[in-house]
C-alpha positions, 0 to 999 in steps of 0.5 A, a space after each residue: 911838342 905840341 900839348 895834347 890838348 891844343 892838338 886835339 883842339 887844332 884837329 877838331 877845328 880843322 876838320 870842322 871846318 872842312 866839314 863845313 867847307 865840304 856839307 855847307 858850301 859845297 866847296 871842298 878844299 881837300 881830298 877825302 884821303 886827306 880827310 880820313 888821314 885827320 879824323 883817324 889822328 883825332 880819333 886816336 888821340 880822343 881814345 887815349 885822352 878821352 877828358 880832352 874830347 870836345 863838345 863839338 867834335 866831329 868825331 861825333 859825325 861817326 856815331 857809336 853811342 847805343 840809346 837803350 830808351 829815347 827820353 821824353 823832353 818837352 819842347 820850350 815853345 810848342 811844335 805846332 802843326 799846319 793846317 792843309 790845304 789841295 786847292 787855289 780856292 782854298 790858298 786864296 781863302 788863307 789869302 782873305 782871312 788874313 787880310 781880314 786880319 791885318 790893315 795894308 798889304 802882306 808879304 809872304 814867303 814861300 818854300 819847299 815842304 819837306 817829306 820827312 821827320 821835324 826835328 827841333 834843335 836847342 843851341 846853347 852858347 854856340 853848341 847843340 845840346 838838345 835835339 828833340 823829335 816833334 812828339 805830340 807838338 807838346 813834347 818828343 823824344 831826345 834823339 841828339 847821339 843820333 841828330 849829332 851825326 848828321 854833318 848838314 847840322 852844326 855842332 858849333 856855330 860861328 858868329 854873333 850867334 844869342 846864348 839860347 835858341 832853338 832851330 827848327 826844320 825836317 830831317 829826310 833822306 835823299 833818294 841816292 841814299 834811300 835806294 843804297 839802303 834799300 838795296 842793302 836791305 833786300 839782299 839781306 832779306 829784311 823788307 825796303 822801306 815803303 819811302 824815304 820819310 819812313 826810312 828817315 823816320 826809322 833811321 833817327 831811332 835807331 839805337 846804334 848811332 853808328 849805323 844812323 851815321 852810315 846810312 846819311 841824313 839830311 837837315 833841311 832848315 824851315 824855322 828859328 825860334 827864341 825870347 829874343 828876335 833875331 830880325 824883325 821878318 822870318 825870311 831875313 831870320 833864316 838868311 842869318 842863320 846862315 852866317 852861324 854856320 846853317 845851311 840855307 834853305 833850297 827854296 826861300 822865295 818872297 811873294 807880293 800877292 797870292 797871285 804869286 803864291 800861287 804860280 810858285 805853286 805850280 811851278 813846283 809841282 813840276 819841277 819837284 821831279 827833279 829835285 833829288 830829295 822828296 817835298 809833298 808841297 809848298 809852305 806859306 808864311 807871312 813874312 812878318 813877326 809882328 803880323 805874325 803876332 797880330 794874326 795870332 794861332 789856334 791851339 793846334 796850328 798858326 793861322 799866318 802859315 799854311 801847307 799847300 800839299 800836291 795832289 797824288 801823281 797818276 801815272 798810266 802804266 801796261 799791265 804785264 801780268 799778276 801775281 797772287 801772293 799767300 799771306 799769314 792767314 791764308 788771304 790770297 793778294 792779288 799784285 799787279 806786275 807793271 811796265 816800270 814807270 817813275 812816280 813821286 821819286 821812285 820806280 813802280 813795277 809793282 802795285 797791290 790789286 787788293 782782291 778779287 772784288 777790285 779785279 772785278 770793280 775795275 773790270 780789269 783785262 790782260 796787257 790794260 793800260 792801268 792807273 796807279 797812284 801812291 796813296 798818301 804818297 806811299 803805297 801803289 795802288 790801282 785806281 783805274 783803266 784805261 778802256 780807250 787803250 783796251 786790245 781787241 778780244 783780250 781775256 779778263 783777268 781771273 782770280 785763280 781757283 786754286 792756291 799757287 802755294 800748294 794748290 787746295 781750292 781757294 776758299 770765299 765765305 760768304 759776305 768777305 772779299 778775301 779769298 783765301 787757301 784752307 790748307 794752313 797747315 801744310 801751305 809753305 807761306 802760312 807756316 811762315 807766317 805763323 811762326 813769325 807772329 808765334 815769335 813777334 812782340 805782341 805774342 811770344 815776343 822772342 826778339 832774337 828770331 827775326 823774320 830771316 832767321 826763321 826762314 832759315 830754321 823752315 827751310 833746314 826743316 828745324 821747325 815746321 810749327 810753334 812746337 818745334 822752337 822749344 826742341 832747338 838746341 845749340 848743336 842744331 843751331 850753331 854754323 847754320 848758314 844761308 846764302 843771299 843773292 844781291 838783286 843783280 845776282 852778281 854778289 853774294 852774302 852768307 849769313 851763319 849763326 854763330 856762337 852769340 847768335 845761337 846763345 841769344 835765341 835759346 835764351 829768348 825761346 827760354 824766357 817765352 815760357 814765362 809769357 801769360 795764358 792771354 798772348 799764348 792763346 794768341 800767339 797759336 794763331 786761331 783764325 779771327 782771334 786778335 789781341 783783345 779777343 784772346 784775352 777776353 777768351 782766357 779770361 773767360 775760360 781760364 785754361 785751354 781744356 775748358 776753351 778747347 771744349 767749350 761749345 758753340 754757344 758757350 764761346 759766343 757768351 765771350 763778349 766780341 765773340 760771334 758765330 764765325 769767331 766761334 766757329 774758327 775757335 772750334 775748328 782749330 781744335 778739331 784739327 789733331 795736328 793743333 791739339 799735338 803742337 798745344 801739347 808739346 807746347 804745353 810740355 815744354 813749359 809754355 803757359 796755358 792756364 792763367 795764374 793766380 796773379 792775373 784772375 784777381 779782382 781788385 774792385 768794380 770801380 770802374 765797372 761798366 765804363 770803356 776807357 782808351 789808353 793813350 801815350 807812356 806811363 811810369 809802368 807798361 802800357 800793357 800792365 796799365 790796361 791790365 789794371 783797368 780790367 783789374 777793377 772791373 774797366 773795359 779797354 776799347 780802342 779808339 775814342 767814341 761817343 760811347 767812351 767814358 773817359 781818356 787815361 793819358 799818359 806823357 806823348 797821348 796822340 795828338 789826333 786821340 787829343 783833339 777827338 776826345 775833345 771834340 766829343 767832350 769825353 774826358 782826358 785824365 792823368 795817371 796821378 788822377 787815374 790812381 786815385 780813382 781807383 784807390 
């Protein structure tokens, strides 16, 4: 019999091979029942004697690890960005300034840019050990359990391959599979994802690399770095990775001229419809390495490459009416209900009007022949009408007058565009809604309840405001069961709470009792009161009595606080409906008075100076901020003139970087922090 480890060894071959016949060459030379007959043998062996699993077994492409925390790596060679550019004025300036640079002529290549997310991938003696997301360019996140299922990226090469190397390229989703997964997640009730970048970008950080496996990544191969050159070009670089077992790029053209560049331009920018995964546009690179090194790179981007970006596509389409959507805080969104139209890859049937003023702005009638663009190629939007198409005698559109939820007069204050309905105490969606930030992360942060499972509890009339999560129990929980229609109504799915489920959220609503004064206050949802301004009330007031009987005037001694925050503040706890849910809340154990711990002052070294926190540090982003504050520092932000230094931790914005030193405000570590402040 043969020995169990060359029978573990043969398998992994085998179906490596086959994997690559089937993903790389589009060629499969057996059936998928005969696939899963070998995986499933290898899969078995591989449990009974895991010592003899492979490094590049394939049983990897299944996923099943669980990644608590992504680790932060530095990349090798730095992950530069490139510069963009929407014009041909501005390829041929790209065109001069590189011949001002370089003597003779200059080959370039050109190929697809990739709507998706960069992945940098470390190849040591044939096998991938590392794969690390872009970051700030300087280092990013080790994604490999993830990147290890997706079968377009080897797990071992093949060939005259070097003992060290790094491939880079972009990781997406194709439109099939980004319409399943948005099907699946609309009949679950979780919200679709805005575009398939966004789900290939939540998808690769996904703790469960089981379920990143299930829902099929795609590799799209751009760049290959190492000490040592493969080929003295970047096309022919490319070409030979080839023969180590990558897939080639799609598009990889070489052009003479910018004359040529350019016609490959546009003739992309018509035949991207057709592709069945998205690009934003074309890159261009010289072609040469040792021009390439001649011609040299800023601090954030190569000067021998640029991104030609498309311009967002318009597309006309007949209004069929408009919908007027509730949200959390009352703000009444007007969406407009569309003839269905394909733009950048999906289809449109509905896009946000904003508000009463875009309405009025664009002058819009019933059945106009509107315009819609996908901003940033994500969201639609309106952004004109068509008058010429205008019919006679037809109506303007009219903001309604009266809340289509539960029907009290909507409400404008002067100087807002949002209109919005007064009535949040018994308005359906703004009961919803605020239960659904009382639990969020920023709040109470009770991660065992999401946005479904609390429509469950509302609609079985469990809870109706913050209070009534804390009277939940197990007989009320458990066999909790609702029903989700498919969007074609001919499938159905239950979703029931079961014995797990029902332990997790009453231990989470338990431990939201530990949850301090400041995201309390801002968890019960005041009107205008946002993360920074609860905190600076709790400060102020130390408990809810003395905020809850603070006039106007003493509330607007709270810096950030002005009259129509102060104004809210009192007519949330006039409402006796508020005062009841702070007393329940309060008897059940939720926290509102601020603890000892966090009233102390530890100095006012950093009196009078606003600081912005960017990045990871070896303590919580949150208990970093509280520190500042501790010694007397203001947390603003963003980054201004007025700023007086950057506290940055490990991946700080790179967009944060370049602006605090565009304004010469300084950047310091949290090793420098902390002797500043000791």
């Amino acid at each position: 019999m043969e020995p169990i480890a060359e029978q573990i060894k043969r398998l992994t071959d085998e179906i490596n091979r086959h994997n690559y016949n089937y993903y790389m060459l589009d060629n499969p030379t057996i059936s998928d029942y005969e696939f899963d007959q070998l995986l499933n043998q290898l899969i078995l062996l591989e449990k009974q004697y895991p010592d003899y699993v492979l490094p590049d077994s394939p049983t990897q492409r299944v996923g099943g690890s669980v990644t608590k925390q992504f680790k932060t790596v530095k990349h090798v060679f730095p992950m530069l960005s490139l510069g963009n550019t929407y014009s041909e004025e501005e390829l041929q300036d790209f065109d001069r300034r590189v011949h001002e640079l370089v003597n003779g002529n200059v080959e370039y290549v050109c190929e697809l840019k990739y709507d998706g997310l960069a992945i940098s991938l470390v190849y040591e003696k044939g096998l991938l050990v590392r794969a690390v997301t872009r970051g700030d360019g300087v280092q990013g996140d080790d994604v490999t359990n993830n990147v290890k299922t997706i079968r377009t990226i080897p797990l071992k090469l093949q060939g005259d391959f070097p003992d060290l190397f790094e491939a880079r390229g972009e990781i997406i989703m194709n439109h099939e599979n980004f319409e399943r997964l948005n099907k699946e997640r609309e009949e679950i009730g979780e919200n679709p994802f805005a575009n398939p970048r966004n789900a290939a970008s939540g998808t690769l950080k996904l703790q469960d690399s089981a379920e990143v496996a299930r829902r099929g990544l795609d590799f799209k191969l751009y760049f290959v770095m190492g000490h040592q050159p493969y080929a003295d070009n970047h096309f022919d670089s490319l070409t030979k990775l080839k023969d180590w077992g990558f897939r080639a790029p799609d598009v990889m053209v070489k052009a003479q001229s910018i004359r040529e560049v350019i016609d490959f331009m546009h003739d992309w920018d018509t035949r991207r419809k057709t592709l069945p995964f998205d690009i934003d546009g074309i890159v261009i690179k010289v072609n040469d390495f040792a021009l390439q090194q001649q011609i040299g790179a800023t601090a954030k981007s190569p000067r021998w490459a640029i991104a030609y970006k498309f311009k967002a596509e318009r597309v006309p389409s007949r209004l069929l009416s408009v919908d007027f959507q509730v949200g959390r805080t009352g703000i009444v969104t007007p969406v407009a209900n569309l003839t269905p139209v394909p733009l950048c890859g999906t289809i449109v049937k509905r896009a946000t009007l904003h508000n009463k003023d875009i309405i009025d702005y664009y002058d819009i009638h019933e059945n106009d022949v509107l315009y819609v663009e996908k901003g940033g190629e994500i969201i639609p939007k309106i952004v004109g009408v068509d008058v010429e198409k205008r019919e006679l005698d037809v109506p303007k559109v009219k903001f309604v007058t009266h809340c289509p939820e539960c029907g009290a007069e909507l409400v404008q204050n002067e100087g807002e565009s949002g209109v919005f309905c007064p009535n949040d105490l018994h308005c359906p969606p703004q009961i919803k809604g605020k239960l659904e930030h009382f639990i969020s992360r920023k709040a109470m942060n009770i991660d065992s309840l999401g946005e479904g499972k609390v429509e469950m509890l509302f609609d079985n009339d469990l809870v109706k405001n913050p209070a009534d999560f804390y009277t939940l129990s197990y007989d009320k929980l458990i066999g909790l069961e609702k029903k989700l229609s498919s969007t074609d109504g001919k499938t159905e799915r239950v979703i029931s709470f079961r014995e797990k489920t029902v332990e997790n959220i009453l231990k989470g609503i338990e431990q939201s009792k530990t949850v301090g004064f400041e995201r309390v206050l801002f968890a019960i949802g005041i009107r205008y009161v946002g993360e920074n301004t609860a905190k600076k009330l709790a400060r102020f007031f130390k408990n809810v009595d003395a905020l809850s009987n603070a006039t106007k005037e003493e509330l607007m001694q709270v810096d950030d606080v002005g009259e129509r925050v102060a104004t809210s503040i009192i007519d949330f706890f006039l409402q006796p409906e508020n005062l009841e849910m702070i007393i329940a809340l309060r008897n059940a154990g939720v926290q509102f008075e601020l603890r000892a711990e966090e009233t102390v002052s530890l100095s006012d070294k950093l009196s009078g100076k606003s600081i912005v926190v960017s990045g990871v540090f070896s303590i919580p982003r949150d208990e970093m901020k509280q520190l500042i504050e501790k010694h007397g520092g203001k947390n603003v932000s963003s980054i201004s003139k007025n700023t007086d230094f950057v506290l940055a931790g490990e991946k700080m914005g790179p967009e944060k970087r370049n602006k605090a030193q565009k304004l010469e405000i300084p950047i310091i570590s949290e090793e420098e922090f902390y002797e500043m402040i000791k």
